[in-house]
Every structure is written in structure tokens, then in C-alpha cells.
KEKOL-792996 format. One record per residue: x, y, z of N, C-alpha, C in turn; residue in three letters. Coordinates in steps of 0.001 Angstrom, whole numbers, m for minus. Layout:
BEGIN
LUMPA       n.x       n.y       n.z      ca.x      ca.y      ca.z       c.x       c.y       c.z   residuo
LUMPA         X         Y         Z         X         Y         Z         X         Y         Z       ALA
...
//
This chain:
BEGIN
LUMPA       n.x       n.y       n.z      ca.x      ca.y      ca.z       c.x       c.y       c.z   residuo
LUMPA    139982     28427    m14083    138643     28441    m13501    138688     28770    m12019       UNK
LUMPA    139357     28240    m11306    140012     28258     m9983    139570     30110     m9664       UNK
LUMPA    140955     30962    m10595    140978     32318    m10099    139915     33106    m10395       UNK
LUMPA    139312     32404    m11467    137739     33010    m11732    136792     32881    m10463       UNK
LUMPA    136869     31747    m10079    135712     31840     m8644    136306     32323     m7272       UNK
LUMPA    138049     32846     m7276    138340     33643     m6546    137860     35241     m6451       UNK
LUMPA    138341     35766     m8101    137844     36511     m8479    136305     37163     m7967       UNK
LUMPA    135519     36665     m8533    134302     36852     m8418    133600     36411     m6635       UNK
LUMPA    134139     35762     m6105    134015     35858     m4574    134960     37071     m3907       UNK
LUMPA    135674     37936     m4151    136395     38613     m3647    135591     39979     m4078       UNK
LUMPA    135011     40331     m4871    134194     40966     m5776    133021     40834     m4901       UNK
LUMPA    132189     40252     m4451    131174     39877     m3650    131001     40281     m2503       UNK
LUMPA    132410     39614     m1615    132946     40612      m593    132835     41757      m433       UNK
LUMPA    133609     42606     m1457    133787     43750     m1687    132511     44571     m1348       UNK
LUMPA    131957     43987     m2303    130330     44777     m2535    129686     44293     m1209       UNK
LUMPA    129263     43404      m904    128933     43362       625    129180     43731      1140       UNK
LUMPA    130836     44535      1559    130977     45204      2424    130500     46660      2211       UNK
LUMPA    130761     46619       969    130590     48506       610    129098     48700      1133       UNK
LUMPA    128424     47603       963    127059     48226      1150    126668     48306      2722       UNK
LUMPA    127192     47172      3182    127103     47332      4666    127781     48542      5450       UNK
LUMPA    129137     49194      4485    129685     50201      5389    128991     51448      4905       UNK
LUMPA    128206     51476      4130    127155     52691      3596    125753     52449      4462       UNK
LUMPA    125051     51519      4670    124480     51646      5924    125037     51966      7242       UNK
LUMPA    126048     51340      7702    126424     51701      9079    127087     53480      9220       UNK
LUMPA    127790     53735      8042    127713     55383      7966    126694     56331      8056       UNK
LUMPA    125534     55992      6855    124747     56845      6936    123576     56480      7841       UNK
LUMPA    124006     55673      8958    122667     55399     10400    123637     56925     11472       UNK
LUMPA    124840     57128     11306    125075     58088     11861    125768     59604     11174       UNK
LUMPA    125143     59575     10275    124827     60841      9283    126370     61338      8502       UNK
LUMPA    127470     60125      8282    127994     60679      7583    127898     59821      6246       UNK
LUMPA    127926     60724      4966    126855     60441      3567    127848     60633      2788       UNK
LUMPA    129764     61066      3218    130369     61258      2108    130935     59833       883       UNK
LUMPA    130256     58857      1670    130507     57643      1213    129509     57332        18       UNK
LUMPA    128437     57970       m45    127675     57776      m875    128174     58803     m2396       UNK
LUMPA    128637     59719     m2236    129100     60256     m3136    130307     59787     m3844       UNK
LUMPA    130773     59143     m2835    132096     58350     m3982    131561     57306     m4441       UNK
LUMPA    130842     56533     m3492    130158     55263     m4517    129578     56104     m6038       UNK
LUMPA    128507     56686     m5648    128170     57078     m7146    129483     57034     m8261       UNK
LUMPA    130497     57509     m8152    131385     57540     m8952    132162     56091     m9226       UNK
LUMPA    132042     55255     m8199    132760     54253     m8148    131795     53240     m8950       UNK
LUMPA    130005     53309     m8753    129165     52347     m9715    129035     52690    m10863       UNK
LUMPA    129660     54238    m11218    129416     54732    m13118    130772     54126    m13567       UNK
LUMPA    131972     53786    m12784    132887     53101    m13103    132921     51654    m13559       UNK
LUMPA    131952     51236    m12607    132189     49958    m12212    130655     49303    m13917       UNK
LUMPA    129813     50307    m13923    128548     49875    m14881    129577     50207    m16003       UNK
LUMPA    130635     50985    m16793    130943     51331    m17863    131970     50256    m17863       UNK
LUMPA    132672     49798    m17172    133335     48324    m17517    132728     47416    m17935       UNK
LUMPA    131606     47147    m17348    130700     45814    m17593    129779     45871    m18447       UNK
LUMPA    129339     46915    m18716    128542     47399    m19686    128747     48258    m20589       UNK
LUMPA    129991     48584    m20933    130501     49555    m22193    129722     50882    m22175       UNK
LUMPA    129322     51712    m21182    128746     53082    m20798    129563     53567    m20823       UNK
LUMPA    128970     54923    m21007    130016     56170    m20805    129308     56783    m19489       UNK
LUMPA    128902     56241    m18762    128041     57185    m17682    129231     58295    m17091       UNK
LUMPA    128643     59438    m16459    129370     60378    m16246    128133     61195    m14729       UNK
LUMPA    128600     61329    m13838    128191     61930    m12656    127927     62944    m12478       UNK
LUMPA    126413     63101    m12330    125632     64301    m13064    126000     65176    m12616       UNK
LUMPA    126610     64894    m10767    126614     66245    m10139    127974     66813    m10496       UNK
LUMPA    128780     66548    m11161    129917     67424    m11880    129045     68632    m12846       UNK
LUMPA    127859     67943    m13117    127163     69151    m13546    125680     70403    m12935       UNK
LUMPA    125356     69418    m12528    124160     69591    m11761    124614     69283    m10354       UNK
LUMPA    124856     69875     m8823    125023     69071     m7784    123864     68715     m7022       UNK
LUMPA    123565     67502     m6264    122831     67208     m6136    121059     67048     m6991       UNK
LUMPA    121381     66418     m8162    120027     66751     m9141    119141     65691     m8678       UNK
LUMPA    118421     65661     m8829    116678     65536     m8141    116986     64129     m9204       UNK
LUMPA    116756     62636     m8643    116569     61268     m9044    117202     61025     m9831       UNK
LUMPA    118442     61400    m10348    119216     61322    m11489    120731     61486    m10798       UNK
LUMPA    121293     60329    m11022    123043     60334    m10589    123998     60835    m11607       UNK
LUMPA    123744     59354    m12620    124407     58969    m13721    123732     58906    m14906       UNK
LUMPA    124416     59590    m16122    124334     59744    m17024    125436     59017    m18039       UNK
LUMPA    124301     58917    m19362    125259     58087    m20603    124661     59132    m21597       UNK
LUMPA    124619     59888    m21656    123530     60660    m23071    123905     60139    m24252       UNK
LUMPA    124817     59253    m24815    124289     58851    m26159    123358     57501    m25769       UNK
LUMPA    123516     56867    m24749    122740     55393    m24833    121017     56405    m24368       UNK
LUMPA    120971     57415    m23704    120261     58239    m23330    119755     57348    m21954       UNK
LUMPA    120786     56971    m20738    120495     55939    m20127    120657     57219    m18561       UNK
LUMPA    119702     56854    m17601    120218     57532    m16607    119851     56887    m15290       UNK
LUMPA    120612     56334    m14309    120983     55767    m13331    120413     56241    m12063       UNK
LUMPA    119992     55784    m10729    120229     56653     m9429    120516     55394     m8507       UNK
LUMPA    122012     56150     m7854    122741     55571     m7056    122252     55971     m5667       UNK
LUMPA    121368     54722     m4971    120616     55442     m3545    121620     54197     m2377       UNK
LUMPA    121237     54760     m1436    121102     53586      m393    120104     53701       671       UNK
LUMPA    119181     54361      m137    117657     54350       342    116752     53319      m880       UNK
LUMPA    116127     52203      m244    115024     51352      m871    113688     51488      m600       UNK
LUMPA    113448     52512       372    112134     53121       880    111259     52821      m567       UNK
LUMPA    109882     52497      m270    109248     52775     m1623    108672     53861     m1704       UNK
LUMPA    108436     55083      m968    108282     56574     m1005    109503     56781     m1546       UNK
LUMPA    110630     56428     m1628    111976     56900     m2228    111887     56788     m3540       UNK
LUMPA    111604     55339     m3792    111338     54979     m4827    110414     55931     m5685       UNK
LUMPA    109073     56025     m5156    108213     57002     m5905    108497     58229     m6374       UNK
LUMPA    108883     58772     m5350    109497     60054     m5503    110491     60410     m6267       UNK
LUMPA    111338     59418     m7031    112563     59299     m7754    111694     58811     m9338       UNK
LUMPA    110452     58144     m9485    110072     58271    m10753    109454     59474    m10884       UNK
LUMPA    108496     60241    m10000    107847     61439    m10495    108773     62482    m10636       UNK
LUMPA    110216     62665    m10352    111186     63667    m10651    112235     63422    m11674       UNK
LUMPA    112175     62095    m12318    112735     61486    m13568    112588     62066    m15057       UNK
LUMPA    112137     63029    m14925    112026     63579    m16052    113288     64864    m16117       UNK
LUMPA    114328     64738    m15733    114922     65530    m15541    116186     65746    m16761       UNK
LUMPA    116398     66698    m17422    117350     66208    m18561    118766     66876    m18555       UNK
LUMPA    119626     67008    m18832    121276     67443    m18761    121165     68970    m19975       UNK
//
């Protein structure tokens, strides 16, 4: 039980930091961090959630509100580090987007 609540606090960390070092990057415009995250949360959702997600822009680059893809669960993801709610909006009216 012990390494379990190590575990999962180290995990916490982690992610706290990632997110904090994805704000403090992209306040001075470098964004290549956001592109590996995407790859690193279709990793990180198909462990925990048995997905096959796959990163759209291997197919599509840069596709309009759509990151990650699972096409058999027919599930599709967007990895932002924008919470704007114009972001938001703008990411359901372009959701119709298909592979």
C-alpha cells in the first residue's frame, strides 16, 4: 500500500509539472512541448483505458479540434493547453471532423 501512494504521488508530480512547464513554454512561444504531450496523453489514456488512440497528425497535421483518435471505440480526443471558452467553442463547431 505504502508504494501505491508513492506511486501515485510521484505521478501527480509529474503531471503538475508537465502542465506547469507547458504553460511557462508556451507564455514564450515555444509549443514543441505540446506536440509531444499529445503523444505522451494517447499513451498514457490507452494504458488506463485500453484505447488504441493514435495521433491524428501522423495523418492529418495539425487537424482542426481533433488530436487523438481510437476509430474502433469511434472516440476522439483534443489535447489543448488552452481552456479559453472561445477555445472551447470553437473546438465543438469543428468536431465534426472524420479520418
Amino acid at each position: 500500500m505504502i508504494k501505491k501512494d508513492i506511486y501515485l504521488k510521484n505521478i501527480g508530480e509529474a503531471l503538475a509539472l508537465l502542465s506547469k512547464e507547458v504553460e511557462i513554454l508556451n507564455c514564450v512561444n515555444f509549443y514543441d512541448i505540446n506536440i509531444v504531450a499529445e503523444d505522451f496523453y494517447a499513451q498514457l489514456l490507452n494504458k488506463i483505458y485500453g484505447y488504441n488512440l493514435q495521433n491524428l497528425n501522423v495523418y492529418k497535421k495539425n487537424a482542426p479540434a481533433i488530436d487523438l483518435v481510437d476509430d474502433t471505440l469511434k472516440l476522439s480526443i483534443q489535447v489543448t493547453s488552452d481552456n479559453d471558452s472561445e477555445k472551447i467553442k470553437k473546438t465543438i463547431s469543428n468536431s465534426t471532423f472524420a479520418v
